[in-house]
C-alpha positions in Angstrom: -59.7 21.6 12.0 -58.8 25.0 10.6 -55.0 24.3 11.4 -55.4 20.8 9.7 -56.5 22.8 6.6 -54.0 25.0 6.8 -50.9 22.5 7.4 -52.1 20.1 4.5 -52.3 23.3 2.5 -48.8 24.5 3.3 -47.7 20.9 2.8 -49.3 20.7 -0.6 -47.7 23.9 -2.0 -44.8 22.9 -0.3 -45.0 19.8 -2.6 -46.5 21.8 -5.9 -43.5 24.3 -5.4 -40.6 21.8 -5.7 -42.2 20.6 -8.8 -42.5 23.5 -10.1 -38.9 24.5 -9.4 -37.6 21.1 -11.1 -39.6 21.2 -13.6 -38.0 25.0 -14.0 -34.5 23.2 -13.6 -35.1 20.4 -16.6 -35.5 24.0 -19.0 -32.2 25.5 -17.6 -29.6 22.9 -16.9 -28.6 22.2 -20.6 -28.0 25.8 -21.7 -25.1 26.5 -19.6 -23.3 22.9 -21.5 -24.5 23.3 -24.7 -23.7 27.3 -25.4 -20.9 26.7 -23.3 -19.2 24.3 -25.5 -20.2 26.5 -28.6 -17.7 29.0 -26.8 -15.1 26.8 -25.7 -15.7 27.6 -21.9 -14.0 25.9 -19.2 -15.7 24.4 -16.3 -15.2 27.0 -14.0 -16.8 29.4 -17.0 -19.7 27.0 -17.7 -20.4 26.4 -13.7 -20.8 30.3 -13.0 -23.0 30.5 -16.2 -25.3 27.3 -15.0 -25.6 29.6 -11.8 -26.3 32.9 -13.4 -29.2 31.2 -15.7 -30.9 30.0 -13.2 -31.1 33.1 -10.9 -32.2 34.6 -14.2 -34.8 32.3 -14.9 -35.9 32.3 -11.3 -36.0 36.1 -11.6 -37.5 36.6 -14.4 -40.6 34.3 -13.9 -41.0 36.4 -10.3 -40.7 39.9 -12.9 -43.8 38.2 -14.9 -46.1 37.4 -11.8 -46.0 40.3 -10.3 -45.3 43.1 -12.8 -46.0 41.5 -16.1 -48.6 38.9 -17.4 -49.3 37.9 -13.9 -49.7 34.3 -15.0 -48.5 30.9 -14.5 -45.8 30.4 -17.2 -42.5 29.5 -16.7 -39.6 32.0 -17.9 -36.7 29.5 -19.3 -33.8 30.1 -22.5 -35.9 30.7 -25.7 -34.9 28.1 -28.5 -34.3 30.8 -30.5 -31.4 32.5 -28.3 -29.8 29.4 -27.5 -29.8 28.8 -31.9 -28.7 32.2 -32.5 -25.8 31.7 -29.8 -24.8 28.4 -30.5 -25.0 29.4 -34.1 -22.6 32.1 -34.1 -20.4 30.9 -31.3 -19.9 27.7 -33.5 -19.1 30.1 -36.8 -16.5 32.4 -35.0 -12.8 31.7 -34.7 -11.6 31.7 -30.8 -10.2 34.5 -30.5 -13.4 36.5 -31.4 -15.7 34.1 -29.6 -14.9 37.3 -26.2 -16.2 39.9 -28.0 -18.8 38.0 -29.6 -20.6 37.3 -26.2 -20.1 40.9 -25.2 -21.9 42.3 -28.5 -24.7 39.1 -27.5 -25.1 41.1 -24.1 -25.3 44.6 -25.6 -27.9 43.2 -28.4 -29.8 41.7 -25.5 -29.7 45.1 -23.4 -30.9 46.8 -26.5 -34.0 44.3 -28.0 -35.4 44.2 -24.0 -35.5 48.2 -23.5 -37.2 48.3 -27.1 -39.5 45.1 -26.1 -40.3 46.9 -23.0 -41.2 50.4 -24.8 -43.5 48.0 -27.6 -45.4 46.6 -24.7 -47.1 50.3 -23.3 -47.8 50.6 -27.2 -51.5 50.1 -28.6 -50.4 47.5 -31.0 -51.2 44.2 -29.1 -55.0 43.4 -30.2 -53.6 43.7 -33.5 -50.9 41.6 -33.0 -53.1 39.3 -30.9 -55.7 39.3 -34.0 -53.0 37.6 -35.7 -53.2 34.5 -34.1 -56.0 32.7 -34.6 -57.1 28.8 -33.7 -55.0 27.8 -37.3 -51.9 29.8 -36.3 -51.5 28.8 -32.8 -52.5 25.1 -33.8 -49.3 25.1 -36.4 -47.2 26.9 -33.6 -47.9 24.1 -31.0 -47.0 21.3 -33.2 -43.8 22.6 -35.2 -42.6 23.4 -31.2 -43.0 20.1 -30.0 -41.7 18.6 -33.5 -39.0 20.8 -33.6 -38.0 19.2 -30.1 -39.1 16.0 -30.7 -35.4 15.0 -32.2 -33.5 15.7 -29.2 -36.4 14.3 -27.1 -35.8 10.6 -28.6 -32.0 10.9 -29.4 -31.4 11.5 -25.6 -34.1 9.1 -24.5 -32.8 6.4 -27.1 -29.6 6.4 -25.2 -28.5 7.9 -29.0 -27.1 11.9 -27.4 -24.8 9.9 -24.9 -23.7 6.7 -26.3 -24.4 7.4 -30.0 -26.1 4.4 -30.4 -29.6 2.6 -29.1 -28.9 1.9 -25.1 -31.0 -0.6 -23.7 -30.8 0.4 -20.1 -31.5 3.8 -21.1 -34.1 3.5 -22.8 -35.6 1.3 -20.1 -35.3 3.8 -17.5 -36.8 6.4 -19.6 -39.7 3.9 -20.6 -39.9 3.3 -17.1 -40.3 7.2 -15.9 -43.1 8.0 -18.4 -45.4 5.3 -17.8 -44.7 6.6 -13.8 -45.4 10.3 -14.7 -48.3 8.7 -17.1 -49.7 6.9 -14.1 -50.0 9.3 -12.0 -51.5 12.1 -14.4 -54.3 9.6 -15.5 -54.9 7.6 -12.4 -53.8 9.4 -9.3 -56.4 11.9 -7.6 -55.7 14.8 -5.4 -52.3 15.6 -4.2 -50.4 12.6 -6.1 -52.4 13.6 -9.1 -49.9 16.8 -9.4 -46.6 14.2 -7.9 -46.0 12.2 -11.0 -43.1 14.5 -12.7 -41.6 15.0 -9.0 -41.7 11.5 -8.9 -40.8 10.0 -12.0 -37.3 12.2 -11.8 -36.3 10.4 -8.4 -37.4 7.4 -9.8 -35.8 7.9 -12.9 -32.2 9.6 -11.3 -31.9 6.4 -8.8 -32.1 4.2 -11.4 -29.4 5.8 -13.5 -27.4 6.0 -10.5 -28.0 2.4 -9.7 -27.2 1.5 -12.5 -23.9 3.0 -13.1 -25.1 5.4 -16.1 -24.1 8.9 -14.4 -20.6 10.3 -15.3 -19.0 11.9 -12.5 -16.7 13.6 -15.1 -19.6 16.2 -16.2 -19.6 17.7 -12.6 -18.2 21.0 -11.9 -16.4 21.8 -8.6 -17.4 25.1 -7.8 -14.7 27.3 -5.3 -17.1 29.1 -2.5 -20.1 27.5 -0.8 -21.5 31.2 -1.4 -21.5 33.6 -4.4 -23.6 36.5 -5.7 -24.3 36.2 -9.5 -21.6 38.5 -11.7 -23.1 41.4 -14.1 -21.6 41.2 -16.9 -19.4 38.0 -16.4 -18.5 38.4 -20.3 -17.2 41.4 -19.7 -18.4 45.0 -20.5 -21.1 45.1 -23.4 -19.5 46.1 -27.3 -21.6 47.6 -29.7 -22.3 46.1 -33.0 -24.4 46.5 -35.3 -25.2 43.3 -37.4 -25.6 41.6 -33.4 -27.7 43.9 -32.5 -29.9 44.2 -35.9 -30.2 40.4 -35.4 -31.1 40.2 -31.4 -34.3 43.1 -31.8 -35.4 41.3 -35.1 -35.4 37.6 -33.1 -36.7 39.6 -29.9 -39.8 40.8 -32.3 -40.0 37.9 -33.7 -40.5 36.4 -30.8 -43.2 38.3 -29.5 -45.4 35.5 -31.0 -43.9 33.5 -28.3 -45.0 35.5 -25.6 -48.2 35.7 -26.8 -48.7 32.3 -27.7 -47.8 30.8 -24.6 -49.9 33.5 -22.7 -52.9 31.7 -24.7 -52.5 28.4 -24.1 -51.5 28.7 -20.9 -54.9 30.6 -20.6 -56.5 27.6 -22.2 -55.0 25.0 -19.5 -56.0 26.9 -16.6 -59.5 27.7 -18.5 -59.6 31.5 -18.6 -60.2 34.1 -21.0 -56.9 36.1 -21.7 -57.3 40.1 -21.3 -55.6 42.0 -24.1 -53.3 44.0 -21.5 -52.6 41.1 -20.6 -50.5 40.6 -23.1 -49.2 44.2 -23.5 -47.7 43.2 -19.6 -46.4 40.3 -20.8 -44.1 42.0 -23.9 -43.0 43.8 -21.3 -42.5 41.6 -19.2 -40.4 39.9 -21.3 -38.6 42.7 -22.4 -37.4 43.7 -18.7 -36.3 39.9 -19.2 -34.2 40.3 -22.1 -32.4 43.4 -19.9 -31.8 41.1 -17.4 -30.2 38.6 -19.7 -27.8 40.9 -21.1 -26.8 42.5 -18.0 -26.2 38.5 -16.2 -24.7 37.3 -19.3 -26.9 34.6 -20.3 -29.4 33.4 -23.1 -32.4 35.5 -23.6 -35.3 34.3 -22.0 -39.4 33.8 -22.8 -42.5 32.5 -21.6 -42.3 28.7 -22.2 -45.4 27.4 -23.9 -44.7 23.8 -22.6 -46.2 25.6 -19.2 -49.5 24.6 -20.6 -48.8 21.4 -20.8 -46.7 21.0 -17.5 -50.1 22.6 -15.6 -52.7 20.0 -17.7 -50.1 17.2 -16.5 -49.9 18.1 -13.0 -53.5 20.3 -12.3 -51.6 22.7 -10.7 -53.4 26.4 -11.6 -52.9 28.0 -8.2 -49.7 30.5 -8.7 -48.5 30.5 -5.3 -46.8 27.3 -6.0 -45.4 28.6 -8.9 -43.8 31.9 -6.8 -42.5 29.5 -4.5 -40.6 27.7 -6.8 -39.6 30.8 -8.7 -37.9 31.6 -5.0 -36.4 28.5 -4.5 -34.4 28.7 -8.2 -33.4 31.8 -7.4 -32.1 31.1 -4.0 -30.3 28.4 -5.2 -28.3 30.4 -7.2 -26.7 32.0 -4.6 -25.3 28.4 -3.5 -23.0 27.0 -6.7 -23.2 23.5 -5.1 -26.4 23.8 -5.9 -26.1 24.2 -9.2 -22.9 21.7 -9.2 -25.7 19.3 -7.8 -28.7 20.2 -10.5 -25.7 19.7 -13.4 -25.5 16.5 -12.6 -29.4 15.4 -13.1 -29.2 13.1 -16.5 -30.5 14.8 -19.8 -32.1 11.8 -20.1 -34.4 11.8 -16.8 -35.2 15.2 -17.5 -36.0 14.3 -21.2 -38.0 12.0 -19.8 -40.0 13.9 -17.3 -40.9 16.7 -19.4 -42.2 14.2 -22.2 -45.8 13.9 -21.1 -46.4 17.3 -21.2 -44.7 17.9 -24.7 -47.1 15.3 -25.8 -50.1 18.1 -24.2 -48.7 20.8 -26.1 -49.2 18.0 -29.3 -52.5 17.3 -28.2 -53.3 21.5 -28.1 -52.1 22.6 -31.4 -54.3 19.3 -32.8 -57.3 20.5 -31.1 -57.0 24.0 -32.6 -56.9 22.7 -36.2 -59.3 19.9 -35.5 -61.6 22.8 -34.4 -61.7 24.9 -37.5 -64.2 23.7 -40.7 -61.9 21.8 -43.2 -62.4 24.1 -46.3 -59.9 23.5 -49.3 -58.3 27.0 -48.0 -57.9 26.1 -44.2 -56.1 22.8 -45.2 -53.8 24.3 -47.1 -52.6 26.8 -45.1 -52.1 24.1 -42.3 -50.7 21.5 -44.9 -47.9 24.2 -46.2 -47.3 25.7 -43.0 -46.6 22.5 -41.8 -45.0 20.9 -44.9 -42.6 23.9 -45.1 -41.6 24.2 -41.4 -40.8 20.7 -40.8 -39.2 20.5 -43.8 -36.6 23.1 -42.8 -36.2 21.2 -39.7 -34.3 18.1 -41.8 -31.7 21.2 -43.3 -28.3 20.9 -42.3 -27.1 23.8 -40.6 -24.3 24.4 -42.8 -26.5 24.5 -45.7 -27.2 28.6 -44.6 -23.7 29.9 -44.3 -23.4 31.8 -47.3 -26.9 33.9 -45.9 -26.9 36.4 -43.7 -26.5 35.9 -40.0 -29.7 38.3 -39.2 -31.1 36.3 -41.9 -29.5 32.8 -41.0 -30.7 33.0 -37.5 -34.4 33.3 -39.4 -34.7 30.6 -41.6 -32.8 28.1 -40.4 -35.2 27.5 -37.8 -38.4 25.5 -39.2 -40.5 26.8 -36.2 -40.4 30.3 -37.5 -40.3 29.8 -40.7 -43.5 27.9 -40.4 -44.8 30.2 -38.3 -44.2 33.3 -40.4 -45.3 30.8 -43.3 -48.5 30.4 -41.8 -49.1 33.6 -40.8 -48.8 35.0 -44.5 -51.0 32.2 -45.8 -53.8 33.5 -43.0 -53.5 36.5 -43.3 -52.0 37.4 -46.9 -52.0 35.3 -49.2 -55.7 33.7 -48.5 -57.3 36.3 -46.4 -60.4 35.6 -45.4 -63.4 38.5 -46.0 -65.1 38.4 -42.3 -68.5 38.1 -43.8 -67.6 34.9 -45.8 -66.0 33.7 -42.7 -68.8 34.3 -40.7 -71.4 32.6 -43.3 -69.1 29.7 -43.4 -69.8 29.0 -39.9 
C-alpha cells in the first residue's frame, strides 16, 4: 500500500511538474521573437537567445527556491525589461543596435549586484509598509489590463492575421472553457490538468487545422550546446544604460514584493518580512545572471498566484521539477526549436484563466477596504491615470528621456507610483483616524 502511495505520488508530481514547466515555457517563448526582431537578429541569433532564456528562467526560479524567497513563483522576462529593450532596440540605428545590447548586459550586471547588496539592507518592512490592500489591489488590475491587449489581439486571430479569425478564435474559445472545466469541475489530480490539457488540446487543433506556420521554426546546428556568456559580446559601459537599468531594477522591487504577497495569499500563508529581503536578493543574483547570458532581466511573476489558484498546486516540489526540466532543456536547442513553435495563441489562451485570478485578486483587495471619499479616489486616479497611459502611442515620449521614457510610458508604473503617492503623500492617512474608521 505504501508503494501505491508513493508511485501515485511520484506520478502526480510527475504530472504537476510538466505543467509547471509549460506554463514556465508560455512566459518565455515570445521574448526571444519579439526583442529579437527589435534588434534585427537572424534566426540562428534569435534560436540561441530562445535557449539562453530559458536556461535563465529555469535557473533563476531554482536561485529563488533554494537561496531566495523560497517560494512558489515563477522567475520569467519582466515586462518592464522586454519595454525597455524593445524600446531602445526599436529607437537605435543598426549599426549601434551591437553595442546597445552589450551596455543592456553591463546595466543588467550592475542593477543585480546593487539589488543583491539592497536585499541584506534593513529597508524591506518599510518598503513592505508601502503596500497596502489599495496598492496591491491597483497593481493587480493595471498588470492584467496592461496585458489584456495582447491577450485578445492574439486570441482574436488579430496579432497573426490582422483581422478577426474565426477558426482562431474558436480554438481559443475552445481551450478556456477546457482549462475552465477542469479548474471548476475536476477534483483531485485532473483538478490541477486543465492548463496541461487545454494546450494539447488547443496545439492539435491548430495543427489540424492547418494554422501553424512552419516558416517561424528555427533549425538549430548541434543536437547539444551549452548556453554562451556573453553571446552579445563583452559588456560596454554606459552611463545613461546603466542610470536607466538600476532605476527600472528599483523600481521593480515592487514587483518582487508584490508577487511574493499574493502568491502568499493563493497558497494561504502569512509572508515573513525576510522573506522578502531573500527575495530582492534573489532577484538581484537574477538580474546578474541575465547580463552575464545575455538576455532580458528577469522577476518573480505575479501571474504565479493565479497559475497556483487555477491548478491547486502549493506543494514546491513540482515546481523544482519543472524548474529542472526548463533548464535541462536548454542544453538541447531542438528543444527549444520545438517549444518555438507552440502558437502565441494556445499559450494566450492557456494562461487566460489565471490572468482573469490575478483580476479577481486586485478586486478583492479594493473591495476589502471601507469606501471613504479618500480611498476611492486614490483607486479612481490611480486607475484612471495608469490605464490611461496605456492608450499613448509610444512615439508620443521620444522627445523625453530614455531613463525617463522607459518610466512613463508604461501605465503600470505610472499607476503604481501614482498610487503609491496618493497613499502615502498626498492623502496620508493619520493611524489613529485609520484605526477609528475601522
Amino acid at each position: 500500500m505504501n508503494d501505491l502511495t508513493k508511485k501515485r505520488s511520484g506520478f502526480l508530481t510527475g504530472i504537476q511538474s510538466i505543467q509547471w514547466a509549460v506554463f514556465m515555457l508560455t512566459n518565455i517563448i515570445a521574448v526571444p521573437v519579439v526583442v529579437g526582431e527589435a534588434f534585427r537578429m537572424s534566426p540562428a541569433e534569435i534560436s540561441t537567445f530562445m535557449q539562453r532564456m530559458l536556461f535563465v528562467s529555469g535557473a533563476a526560479t531554482l536561485v529563488q527556491l533554494f537561496i531566495g524567497h523560497r517560494l512558489q513563483v515563477v522567475e520569467g522576462a519582466a515586462g518592464m525589461w522586454w519595454a525597455l529593450f524593445i524600446v531602445l532596440g526599436a529607437m537605435s540605428a543598426p549599426s549601434e543596435k551591437g553595442h546597445l545590447l552589450q551596455q543592456l548586459e553591463m546595466g543588467l550586471i550592475i542593477a543585480g549586484v546593487i539589488l543583491a547588496i539592497l536585499g541584506f539592507l534593513p529597508i524591506v518592512g518599510k518598503i513592505k509598509n508601502l503596500f497596502t490592500p489599495i496598492v496591491t489591489g491597483v497593481y493587480l488590475i493595471l498588470l492584467v489590463s496592461q496585458m489584456s491587449g495582447s491577450f485578445f489581439k492574439s486570441m482574436l486571430g488579430i496579432t497573426e492575421t490582422s483581422h478577426l479569425n474565426g477558426e482562431i478564435i474558436g480554438v481559443c474559445f475552445i481551450e478556456v472553457i477546457v482549462i475552465l472545466l477542469f479548474s471548476l469541475k475536476a477534483k483531485g489530480i485532473l483538478k490541477s490538468m486543465g492548463p496541461l490539457v487545454g494546450i494539447v488540446i488547443g496545439w492539435g487543433l491548430f495543427y489540424f487545422l492547418g494554422l501553424i506556420h512552419p516558416g517561424k521554426s528555427y533549425e538549430p546546428s548541434d543536437w547539444f550546446a551549452v548556453p554562451n556568456l556573453f553571446a552579445w559580446g563583452t559588456p560596454q559601459f554606459d552611463f545613461g544604460i546603466v542610470l536607466t537599468s538600476v532605476i527600472t531594477a528599483i523600481i521593480l522591487i515592487s514587483n518582487v514584493i508584490a508577487s511574493i504577497l499574493v502568491v502568499g495569499i493563493a497558497i494561504e500563508r502569512e509572508i515573513q518580512a525576510h522573506e522578502y529581503s531573500k527575495g530582492i536578493f534573489g532577484n538581484g543574483v537574477n538580474l546578474f545572471l541575465s547580463g552575464i547570458f545575455s538576455v532580458v532581466g528577469v522577476v518573480p511573476l505575479s501571474v504565479s498566484a493565479g497559475f497556483i489558484s487555477t491548478t491547486g498546486i502549493k506543494a514546491k516540489s513540482p515546481l523544482m521539477v519543472g524548474a529542472m526540466l526548463i533548464v535541462i532543456s536548454s542544453f538541447f536547442p531542438y528543444f527549444g526549436e520545438f517549444f518555438s513553435k507552440l502558437p502565441m495563441e494556445v499559450a494566450y489562451a492557456s494562461l487566460f484563466i489565471p490572468f482573469s485570478q490575478m483580476m479577481g485578486f486586485g478586486i478583492r483587495d479594493l473591495m476589502g477596504q471601507v469606501p471613504s471619499q479618500r480611498n476611492l479616489l486614490v483607486m479612481g486616479l490611480s486607475l484612471m491615470v495608469g490605464i490611461g497611459m496605456m492608450f499613448v502611442p509610444t512615439e508620443a515620449f521620444e522627445t523625453a528621456a530614455p531613463w525617463l521614457r522607459n518610466i512613463i510610458a508604461n501605465g503600470l508604473l505610472v499607476g503604481l507610483i501614482l498610487c503609491l503617492l496618493l497613499e502615502h503623500a498626498v492623502f496620508r492617512e493619520k493611524k489613529d483616524a485609520a484605526a477609528n474608521m475601522n
